[in-house]
C-alpha positions in Angstrom: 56.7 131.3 -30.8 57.9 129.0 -33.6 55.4 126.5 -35.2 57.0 123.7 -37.5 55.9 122.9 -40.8 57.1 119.6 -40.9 54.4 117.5 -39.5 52.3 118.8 -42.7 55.1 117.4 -45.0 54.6 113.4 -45.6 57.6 112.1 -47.0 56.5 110.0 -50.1 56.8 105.9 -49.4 59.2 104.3 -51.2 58.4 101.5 -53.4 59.0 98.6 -51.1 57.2 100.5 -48.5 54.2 100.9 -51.2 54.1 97.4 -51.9 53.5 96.6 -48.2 51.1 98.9 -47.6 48.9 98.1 -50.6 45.9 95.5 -49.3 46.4 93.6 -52.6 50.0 93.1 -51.8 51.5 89.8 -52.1 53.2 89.9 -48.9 50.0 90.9 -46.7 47.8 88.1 -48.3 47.4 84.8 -46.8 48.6 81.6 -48.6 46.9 78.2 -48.7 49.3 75.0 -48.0 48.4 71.4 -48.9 47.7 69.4 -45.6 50.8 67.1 -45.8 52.6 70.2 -46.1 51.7 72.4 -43.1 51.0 69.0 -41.0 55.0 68.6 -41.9 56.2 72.4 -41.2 57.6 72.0 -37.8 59.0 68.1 -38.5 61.1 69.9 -41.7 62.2 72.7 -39.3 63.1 70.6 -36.6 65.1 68.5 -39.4 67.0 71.3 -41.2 67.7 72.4 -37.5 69.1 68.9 -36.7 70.9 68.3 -40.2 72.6 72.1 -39.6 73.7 71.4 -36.2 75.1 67.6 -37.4 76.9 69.7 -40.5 78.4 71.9 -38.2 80.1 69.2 -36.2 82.4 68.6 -39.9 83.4 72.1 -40.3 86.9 72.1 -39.1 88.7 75.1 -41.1 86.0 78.0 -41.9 85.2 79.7 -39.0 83.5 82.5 -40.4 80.9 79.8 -41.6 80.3 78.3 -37.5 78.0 81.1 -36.4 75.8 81.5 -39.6 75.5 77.8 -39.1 74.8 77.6 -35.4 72.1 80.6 -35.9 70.9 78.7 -38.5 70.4 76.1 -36.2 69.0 77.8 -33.0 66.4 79.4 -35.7 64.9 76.1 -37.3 65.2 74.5 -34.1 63.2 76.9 -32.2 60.7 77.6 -35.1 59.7 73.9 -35.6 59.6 74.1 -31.7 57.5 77.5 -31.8 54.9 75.8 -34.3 54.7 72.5 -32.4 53.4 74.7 -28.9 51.3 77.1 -30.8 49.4 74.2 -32.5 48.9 71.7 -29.0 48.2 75.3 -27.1 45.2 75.7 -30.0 
């Protein structure tokens, strides 16, 4: 019967991984916002949604730049839409 070593061997984290894992890392703390500014979160992603889709319309001869527009879009539309839900569902 074989028995494998290599559960007893933790791979070392990389950096990025160490910086996520640490509790004072900047990524896992929480932020504070202004009022005005998180009472206007979903209005600015709604707009950059809107102003996206409306710049899209006038792109006529780079197509590589359509879908990265049109994701763009369907993202900031259906964050601002996201936020909008989660905050009349609360």
């Amino acid at each position: 019967m074989m028995f494998s070593d290599a559960t007893a061997k933790l791979p070392a984290l990389t950096e990025s991984r160490q910086a996520t894992q640490s509790p004072d890392s900047i990524l896992s703390r929480k932020i504070w916002l202004p009022k005005v500014f998180y009472d206007a979160l979903p209005c600015f992603y709604i707009a950059a949604g809107l102003a996206a889709l409306f710049a899209t319309l006038y792109i006529s001869d780079w197509f590589w730049v359509l879908p990265h527009s049109l994701l763009f879009t369907a993202a900031c539309l259906h964050m601002g839409a996201f936020i909008l839900k989660r905050r009349d569902r609360d």
